[in-house]
C-alpha positions in Angstrom: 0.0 0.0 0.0 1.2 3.5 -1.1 0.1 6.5 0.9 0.7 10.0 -0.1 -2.1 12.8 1.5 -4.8 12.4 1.1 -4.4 9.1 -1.5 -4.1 5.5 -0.5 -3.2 3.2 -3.5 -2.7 -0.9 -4.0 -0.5 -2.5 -5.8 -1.0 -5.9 -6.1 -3.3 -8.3 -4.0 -1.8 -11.7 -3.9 -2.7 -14.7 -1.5 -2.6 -13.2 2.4 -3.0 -9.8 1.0 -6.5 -8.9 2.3 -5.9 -10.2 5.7 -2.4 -8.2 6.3 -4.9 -5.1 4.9 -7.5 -5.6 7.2 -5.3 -6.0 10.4 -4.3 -2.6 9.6 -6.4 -0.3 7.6 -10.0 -0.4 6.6 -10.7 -1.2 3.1 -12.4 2.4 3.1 -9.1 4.0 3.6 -8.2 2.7 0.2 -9.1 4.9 -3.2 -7.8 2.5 -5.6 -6.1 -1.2 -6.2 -3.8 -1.7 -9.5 -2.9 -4.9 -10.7 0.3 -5.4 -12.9 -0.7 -8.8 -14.0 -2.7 -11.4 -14.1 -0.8 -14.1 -12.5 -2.9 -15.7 -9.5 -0.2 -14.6 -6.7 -0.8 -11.3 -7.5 -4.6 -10.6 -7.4 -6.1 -13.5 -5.7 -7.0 -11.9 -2.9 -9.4 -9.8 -4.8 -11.7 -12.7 -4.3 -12.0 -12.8 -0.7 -12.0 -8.5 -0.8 -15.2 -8.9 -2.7 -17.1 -10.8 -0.7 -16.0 -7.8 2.3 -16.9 -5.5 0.6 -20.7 -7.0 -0.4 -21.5 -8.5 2.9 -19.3 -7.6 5.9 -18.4 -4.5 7.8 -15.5 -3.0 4.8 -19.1 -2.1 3.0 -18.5 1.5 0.9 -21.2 3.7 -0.4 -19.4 3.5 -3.8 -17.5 1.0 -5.5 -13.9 0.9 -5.2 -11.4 1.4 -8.3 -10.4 -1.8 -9.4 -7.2 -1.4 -12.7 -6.6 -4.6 -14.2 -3.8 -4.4 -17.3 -5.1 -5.0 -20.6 -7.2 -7.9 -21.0 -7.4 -8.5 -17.2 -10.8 -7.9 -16.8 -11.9 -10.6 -19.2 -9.9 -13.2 -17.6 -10.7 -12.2 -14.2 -14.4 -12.2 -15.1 -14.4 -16.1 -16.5 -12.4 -17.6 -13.7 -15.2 -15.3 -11.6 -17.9 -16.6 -13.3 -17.8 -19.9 -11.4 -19.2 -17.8 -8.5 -21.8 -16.3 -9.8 -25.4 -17.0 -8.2 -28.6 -16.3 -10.0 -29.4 -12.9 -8.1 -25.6 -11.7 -8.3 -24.9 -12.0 -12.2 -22.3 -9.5 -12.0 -20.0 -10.9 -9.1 -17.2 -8.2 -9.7 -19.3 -5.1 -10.8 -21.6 -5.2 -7.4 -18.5 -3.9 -5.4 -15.3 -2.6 -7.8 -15.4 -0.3 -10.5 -13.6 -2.2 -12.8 -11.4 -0.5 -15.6 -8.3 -1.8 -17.6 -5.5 0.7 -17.6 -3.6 1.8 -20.6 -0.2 2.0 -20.1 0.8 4.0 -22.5 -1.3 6.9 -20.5 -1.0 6.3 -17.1 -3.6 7.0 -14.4 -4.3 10.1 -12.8 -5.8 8.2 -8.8 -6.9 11.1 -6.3 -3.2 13.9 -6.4 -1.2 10.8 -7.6 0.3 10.1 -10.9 0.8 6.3 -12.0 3.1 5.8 -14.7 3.9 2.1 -16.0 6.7 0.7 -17.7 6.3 -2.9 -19.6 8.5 -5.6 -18.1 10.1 -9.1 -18.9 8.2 -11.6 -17.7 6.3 -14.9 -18.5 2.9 -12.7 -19.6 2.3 -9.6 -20.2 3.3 -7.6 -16.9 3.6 -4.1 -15.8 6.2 -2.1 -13.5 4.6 0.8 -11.5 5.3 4.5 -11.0 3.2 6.5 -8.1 4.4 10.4 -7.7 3.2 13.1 -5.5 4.5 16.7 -5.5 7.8 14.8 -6.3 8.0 12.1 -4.1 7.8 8.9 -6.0 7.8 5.3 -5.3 8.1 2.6 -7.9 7.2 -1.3 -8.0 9.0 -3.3 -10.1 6.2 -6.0 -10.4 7.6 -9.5 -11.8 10.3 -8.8 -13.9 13.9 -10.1 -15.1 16.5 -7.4 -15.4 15.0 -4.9 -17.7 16.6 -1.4 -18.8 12.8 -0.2 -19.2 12.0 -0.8 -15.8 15.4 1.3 -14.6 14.4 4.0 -16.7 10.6 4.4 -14.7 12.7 4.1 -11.6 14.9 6.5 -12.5 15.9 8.7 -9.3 12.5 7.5 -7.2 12.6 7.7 -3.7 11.8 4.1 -2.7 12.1 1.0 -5.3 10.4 -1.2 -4.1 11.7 -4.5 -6.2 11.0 -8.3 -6.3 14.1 -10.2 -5.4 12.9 -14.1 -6.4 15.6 -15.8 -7.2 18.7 -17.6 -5.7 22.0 -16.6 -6.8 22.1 -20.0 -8.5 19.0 -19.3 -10.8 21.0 -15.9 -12.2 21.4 -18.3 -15.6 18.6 -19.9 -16.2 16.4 -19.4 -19.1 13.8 -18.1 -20.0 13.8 -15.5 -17.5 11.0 -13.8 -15.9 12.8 -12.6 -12.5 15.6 -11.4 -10.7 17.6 -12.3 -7.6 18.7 -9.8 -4.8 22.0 -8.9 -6.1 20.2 -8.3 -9.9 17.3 -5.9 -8.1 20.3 -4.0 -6.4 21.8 -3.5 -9.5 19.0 -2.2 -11.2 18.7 0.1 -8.5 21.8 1.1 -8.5 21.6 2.0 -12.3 18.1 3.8 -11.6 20.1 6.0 -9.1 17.5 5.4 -6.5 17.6 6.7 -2.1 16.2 3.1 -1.0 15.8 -0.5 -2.2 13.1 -2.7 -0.7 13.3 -6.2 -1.8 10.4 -8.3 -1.7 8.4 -11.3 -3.6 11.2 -13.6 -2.3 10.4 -17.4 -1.2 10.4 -18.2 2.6 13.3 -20.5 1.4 16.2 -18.5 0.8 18.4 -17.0 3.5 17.7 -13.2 4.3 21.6 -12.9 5.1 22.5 -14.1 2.0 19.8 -11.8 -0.1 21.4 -8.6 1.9 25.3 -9.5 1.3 24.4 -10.4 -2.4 22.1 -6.6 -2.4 25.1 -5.2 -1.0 27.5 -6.1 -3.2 25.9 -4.1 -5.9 23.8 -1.1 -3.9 25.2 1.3 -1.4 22.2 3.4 -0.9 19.0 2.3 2.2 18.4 -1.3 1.8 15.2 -3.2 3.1 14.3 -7.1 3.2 10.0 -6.5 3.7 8.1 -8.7 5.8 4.7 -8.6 6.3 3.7 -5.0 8.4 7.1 -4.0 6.8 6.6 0.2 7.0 8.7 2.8 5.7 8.5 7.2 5.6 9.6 8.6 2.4 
């Protein structure tokens, strides 16, 4: 979750998502969700948001701003469709106002700017951009090392960048991530004030992800964890 004033913006809602949310915020504190892709791990938790927002206490008087990438919305509305009842035809449109977002044009959510940069991964996938008055913070989204990526981070306050792979996996093909050391370097090419590495398995060695980070950034480096909160 981004925060600037006034604007509170989600990137992403994967598995254990809406649960982390709810322990801390109230879904009416939120003005928007983006999603970069449609890769389960990274909107699943809409599901369980939905049925929040239509019965229990997270209940809005208008429907919140769901952006799906190009061609999101179809596919999220057949896998959907399996839950429809016969008095709630349109599962998704009773509680989000669901748009796809062209990211060639950005979105303009509340003061905030969201820009979006294309990136290499197994589908079609998109990196994120949110600026304020000048403070920025940018989400990498799935991605292997990708100069187009760099470029939208370019100078941003806080990158916040997955870190998936072990060291080992650095040469394995086709590529659709990055390891710790290859997100540091990307951020160290971007020029950016802090790194936060996230998206990593429960597997690898937290240790090992910041000496491998370190070796390539010298700026503010953070491993996130759940409740993970930073000031920029």
């Amino acid at each position: 979750m981004i925060e600037f004033p006034g604007t509170a913006i989600v990137a992403d809602f994967g598995s254990g998502a809406f649960s982390n949310l709810i322990s801390r915020r109230t879904v009416r504190e939120i003005d928007a969700l983006v999603i970069s892709h449609m890769h389960a791990d990274h909107f699943i938790d809409l599901i369980p948001l939905r049925y929040a927002l239509k019965y229990g206490d997270e209940r809005r008087e208008q429907k919140l701003p769901l952006y799906l990438p190009p061609g999101g919305e179809a596919l999220l509305r057949a896998m959907t469709a399996a839950f429809h009842p016969e008095t709630d035809a349109d599962f998704l449109g009773s509680v989000f106002d669901v748009r796809c977002f062209d990211p060639e044009r950005g979105l303009r959510i509340g003061n905030v700017d969201v820009r979006f940069s294309p990136t290499t991964h197994y589908i079609p996938t998109f990196a994120m951009r949110f600026e304020m008055d000048g403070a920025s913070v940018t989400y990498s989204a799935d991605t292997a090392p990708d100069e187009r990526v760099i470029a939208l981070a370019s100078g941003t306050d806080v990158f916040v960048c997955e870190a998936t792979l072990a060291p080992a996996a650095e040469n394995e093909t086709p590529r659709g991530h990055v390891s710790a050391r290859e997100a540091a370097a990307m951020a160290a090419s971007a020029g950016v004030e802090r790194l936060v590495l996230s998206h990593y398995p429960a597997t690898l060695d937290l240790a090992t992800m910041e000496r491998t980070a370190r070796s390539a950034f010298a700026g503010s480096l953070t491993i996130a964890d759940d409740g993970t909160s930073l000031e920029f």
